[in-house]
Each structure stands twice: as structure tokens, then as C-alpha cells.
N, C-alpha and C positions, 0 to 999 in steps of 0.2 A: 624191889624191897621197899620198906616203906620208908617214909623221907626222901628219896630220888625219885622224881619226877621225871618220865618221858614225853616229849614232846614231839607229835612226830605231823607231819607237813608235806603237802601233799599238792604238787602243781599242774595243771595238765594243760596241754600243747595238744593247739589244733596241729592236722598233717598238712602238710603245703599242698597237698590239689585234695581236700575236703570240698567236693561239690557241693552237699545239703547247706552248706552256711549260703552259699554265691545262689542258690536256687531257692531258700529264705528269704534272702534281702533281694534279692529281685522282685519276689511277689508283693514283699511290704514296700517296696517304691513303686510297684504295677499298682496294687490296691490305692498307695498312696494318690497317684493320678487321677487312678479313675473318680477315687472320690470328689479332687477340684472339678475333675468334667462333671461329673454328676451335680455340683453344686453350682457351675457355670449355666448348664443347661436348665437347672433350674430358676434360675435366675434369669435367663431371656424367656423360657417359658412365660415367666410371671410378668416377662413387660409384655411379651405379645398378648398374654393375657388382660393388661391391662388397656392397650390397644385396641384390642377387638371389642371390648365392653364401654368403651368411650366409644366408640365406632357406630356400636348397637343401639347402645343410648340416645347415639343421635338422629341416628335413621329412624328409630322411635320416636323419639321428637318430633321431625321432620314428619311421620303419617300420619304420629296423633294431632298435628296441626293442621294436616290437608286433612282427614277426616271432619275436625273441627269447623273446616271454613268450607266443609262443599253442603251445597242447598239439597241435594237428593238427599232421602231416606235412603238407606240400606238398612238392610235387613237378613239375615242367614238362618236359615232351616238347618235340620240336620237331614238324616235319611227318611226318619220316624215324624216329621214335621213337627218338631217341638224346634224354639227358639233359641237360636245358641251366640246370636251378636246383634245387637241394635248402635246404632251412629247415633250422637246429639241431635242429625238433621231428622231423622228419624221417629226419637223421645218428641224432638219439638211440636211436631204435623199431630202426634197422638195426643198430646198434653200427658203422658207415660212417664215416668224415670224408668233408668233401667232397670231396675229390679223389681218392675213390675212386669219387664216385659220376658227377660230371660228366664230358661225355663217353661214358660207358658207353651201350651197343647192347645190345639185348635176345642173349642173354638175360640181365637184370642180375647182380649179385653177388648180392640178397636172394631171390632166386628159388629156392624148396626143386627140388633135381632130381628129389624123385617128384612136384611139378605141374610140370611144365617147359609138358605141350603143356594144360594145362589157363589157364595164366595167358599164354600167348603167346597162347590164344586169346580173350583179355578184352583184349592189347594188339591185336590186328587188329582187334574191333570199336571198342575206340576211336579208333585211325587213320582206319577206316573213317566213322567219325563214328555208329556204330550201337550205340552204350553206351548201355543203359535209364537212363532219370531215378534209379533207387534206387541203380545205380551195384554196384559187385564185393562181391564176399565173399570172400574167399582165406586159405591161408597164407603168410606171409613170415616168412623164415629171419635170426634174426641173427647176426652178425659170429662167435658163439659158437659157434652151431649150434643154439641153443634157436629151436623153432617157436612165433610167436602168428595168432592169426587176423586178420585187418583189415577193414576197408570203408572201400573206394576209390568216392568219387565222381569223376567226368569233367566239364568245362566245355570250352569252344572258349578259346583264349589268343587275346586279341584286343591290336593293336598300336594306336597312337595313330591312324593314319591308318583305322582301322576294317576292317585287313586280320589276318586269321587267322593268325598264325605257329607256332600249336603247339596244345596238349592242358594244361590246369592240372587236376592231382590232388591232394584234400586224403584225407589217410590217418589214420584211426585204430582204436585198437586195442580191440576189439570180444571179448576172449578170454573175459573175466569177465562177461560178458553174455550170451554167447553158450553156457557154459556154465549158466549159472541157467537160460536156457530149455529146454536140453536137458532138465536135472534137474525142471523143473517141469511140460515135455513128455509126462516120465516115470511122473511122479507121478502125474499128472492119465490118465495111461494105465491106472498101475495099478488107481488109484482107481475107472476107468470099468468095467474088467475084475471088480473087486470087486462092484461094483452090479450087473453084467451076471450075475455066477454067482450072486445071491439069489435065492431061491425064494421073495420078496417082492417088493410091487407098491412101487417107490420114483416119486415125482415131484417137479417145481420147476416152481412155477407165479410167475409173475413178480408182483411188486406194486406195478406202474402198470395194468396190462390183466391181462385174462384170458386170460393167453399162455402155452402149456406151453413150459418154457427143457427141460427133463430129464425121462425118462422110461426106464425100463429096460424089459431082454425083457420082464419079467413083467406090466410093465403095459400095454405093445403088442401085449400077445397077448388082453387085454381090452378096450381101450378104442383100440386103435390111438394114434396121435399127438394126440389130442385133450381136449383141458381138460375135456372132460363129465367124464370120470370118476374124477380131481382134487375138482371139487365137489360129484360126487354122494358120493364116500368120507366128504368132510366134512360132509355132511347139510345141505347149501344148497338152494337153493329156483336151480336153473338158471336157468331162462326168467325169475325177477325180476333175478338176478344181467344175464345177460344185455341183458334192458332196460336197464340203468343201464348197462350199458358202452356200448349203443347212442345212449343219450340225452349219457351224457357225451361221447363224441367229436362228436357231432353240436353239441352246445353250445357245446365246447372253438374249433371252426374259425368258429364264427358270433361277429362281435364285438358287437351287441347282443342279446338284454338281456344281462346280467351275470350277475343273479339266478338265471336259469336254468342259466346255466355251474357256478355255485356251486351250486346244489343236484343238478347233476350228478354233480360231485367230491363232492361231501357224501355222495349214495347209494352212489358208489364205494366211497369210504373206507370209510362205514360197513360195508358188504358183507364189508371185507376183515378188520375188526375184529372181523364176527360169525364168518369161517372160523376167527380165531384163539383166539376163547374156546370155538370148539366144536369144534374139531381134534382129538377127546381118544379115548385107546385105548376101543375099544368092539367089538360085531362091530355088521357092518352083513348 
């Protein structure tokens, strides 16, 4: 009726073994967990992370500084022979920066155009994979126009998973070496031409064995290639000469007695010491 007000209230009571609350609050303390793990783990994640990239940094340091301080050029092909890494030692020998070099398809910038098909064809054997162990000899032209010589070795560029992605060349410059052997080539040319126009008997008899090392026309036209007449010039006794070089090698390979090996060397030796106190001008 109106003016009486009802008021009516209303309380409810969990039952005493209601599971879904105690299977509730377990999962919100289960979730609760895993969310610290999840937030723990991510948080060593990120120092391991932070670790490994200090780590990397420094190894990277560390090759870009040996990279920095080694004299060889290197150099990396891909499969297709275009340039895919050049080293400062490298830019230096060319007078190149790198970005002049990478990139670049044959025929390069350091490639002199009077060997163009001479050095294309050291870059088909090594695409090919047919590059001798000793590896090129060539000219390379720098930046300036001034030519040096080089030796270029070839490897296979191998990738982490053990697959082949390219060609690795280390370059160096081989000018000053290469001239000395020329010159000493030379020498040893003249020198030989010299001995060969005497109208004397020259020889070199080696002094481990009884080996002729040298021998000119004059003495080939007497005694052909042969040590006889080396120590018959010197007034030696051949055939005792002879024994003792037979005894000593035969001694030399046998490891007992000892004493025999030593007085093997002993007759050698002595042999060579009697050629050199009686080597002396004389006629024979």
C-alpha cells in the first residue's frame, strides 16, 4: 500500500566444498606465477642478450683490427665473379676505396687493358674451380696508372652451413722479388755463358758425396758428366775415394754399429780434406 515501504535483502552463502572458487583462485595464483617467471626470464634473457652483443662487439673489434693491420690484400668473389668484400690492405695495393671496388664485374678497375684476356683467363679458372695450389702471377694496375706484379692465391669461401658461396683471394705484391730473381736469373746466365766460352776444364764437386753440381763444355768433352775426372785432376786415389763413399752411405742407413757409421764419415771427410791440400796448380 502506499506509504509502507518494503525492503527486502537478500544474502547468499557460498556452500562449504564449492570447488569452482578453490579452482578459480588457483589459476589466478597459477597465472599469477607464471607471469613473475615470464617476467624473470625475461629479464636474464635481456642480460644474456646484452652479453652476447658486448661479446660480438668485440670479436668484431678484434678482426676488424686484424683485418686493419695485415699486409695481404684479400679480396672475395661471389659464385657469378662480381666483388663482394675488399680489406684496407687490399684498397691500399689498388689506390680503390671500397666502393669502388664492391659490386664491380670483371673486367675490374685494377686490370691493366694490355692483360685484359690474359687475367680473365685466371678469373674463369678460378670460377671454374681449376686454380693451381701456387695460385697467379699477374699485373695489377693502380688507381694512378703505375703497374706492380702480384700473387694471387684462390680458396673456396665457405658459409657457416658448409655451403660454398664464393672464391676468397689473398694478394700480394711480389714486384721486388720478382725482380731480384729476374737480375739473379740473369747473372747466373751470364756467369754460366762465361764458364761455357773458357778454353778451360771448370768443375763443382759437391762436399757431402762425390756428386758433380757443375761442369763446363771443356770438361764434358773429356770426362763427360762424371766426377772421375774432378778427382783424377786432383791426384786422388778414385777407387779408395769411391769405397768410402760406398761404405759411408751404406753405414749412414744401417742404425747399428755406430762405430762403423763414424768411421765411414771419418774416411769421407778425410778424403775431402786430402782434395783440398792437394788441389794445387800443377800439370797433370
Amino acid at each position: 500500500p502506499p506509504c509502507h515501504m518494503l525492503n527486502l535483502q537478500v544474502t547468499a552463502y557460498p556452500a562449504i566444498n564449492n570447488s569452482t572458487n578453490h579452482i578459480l583462485l588457483i589459476l589466478v595464483c597459477g597465472l599469477s606465477c607464471f607471469l613473475f617467471w615470464s617476467f624473470w626470464r625475461l629479464w636474464r634473457q635481456g642480460q644474456t642478450s646484452k652479453i652476447t652483443q658486448r661479446a660480438l662487439q668485440a670479436e668484431t673489434a678484434f678482426r676488424r683490427s686484424m683485418e686493419n693491420s695485415m699486409v695481404l690484400g684479400m679480396r672475395a668473389l661471389d659464385m657469378t665473379g662480381r666483388i663482394i668484400y675488399v680489406n684496407p690492405a687490399f684498397c691500399h695495393m689498388t689506390g680503390l676505396n671500397e666502393s669502388e671496388l664492391i659490386g664491380k664485374s670483371p673486367p675490374f678497375p685494377y686490370w691493366p687493358k694490355a692483360n685484359l684476356d690474359q687475367l680473365n683467363h685466371y678469373l674463369t679458372l678460378t670460377l671454374q674451380g681449376a686454380a693451381p695450389s701456387a695460385g697467379f702471377q699477374g699485373p695489377i694496375q693502380r688507381k694512378d696508372g703505375t703497374i706492380f706484379y702480384a700473387q694471387m692465391e684462390i680458396s673456396p669461401l665457405i658459409d657457416a652451413n658448409d655451403k660454398q658461396i664464393g672464391w676468397m683471394g689473398s694478394m700480394s705484391d711480389i714486384t721486388e722479388s720478382k725482380r731480384a730473381r729476374e737480375e739473379l736469373a740473369l747473372a747466373y746466365a751470364r756467369f754460366t755463358t762465361l764458364l761455357e766460352s773458357l778454353d778451360a776444364s771448370v768443375s763443382v764437386l759437391s762436399p757431402i758425396s762425390a756428386t758433380l753440381l757443375f761442369a763446363n763444355r771443356y770438361y764434358q768433352q773429356f770426362f763427360h758428366n762424371e766426377a772421375r775426372g774432378h778427382l783424377e785432376l786432383c791426384k786422388l786415389d778414385t777407387t779408395q775415394v769411391n769405397e768410402d763413399m760406398d761404405n759411408f752411405y751404406e753405414d749412414a742407413t744401417a742404425t747399428p754399429p755406430f762405430s762403423e757409421s763414424i768411421r765411414a764419415a771419418s774416411a769421407a771427410r778425410e778424403m775431402y780434406l786430402r782434395m783440398r791440400t792437394t788441389a794445387t796448380a800443377r800439370e797433370v
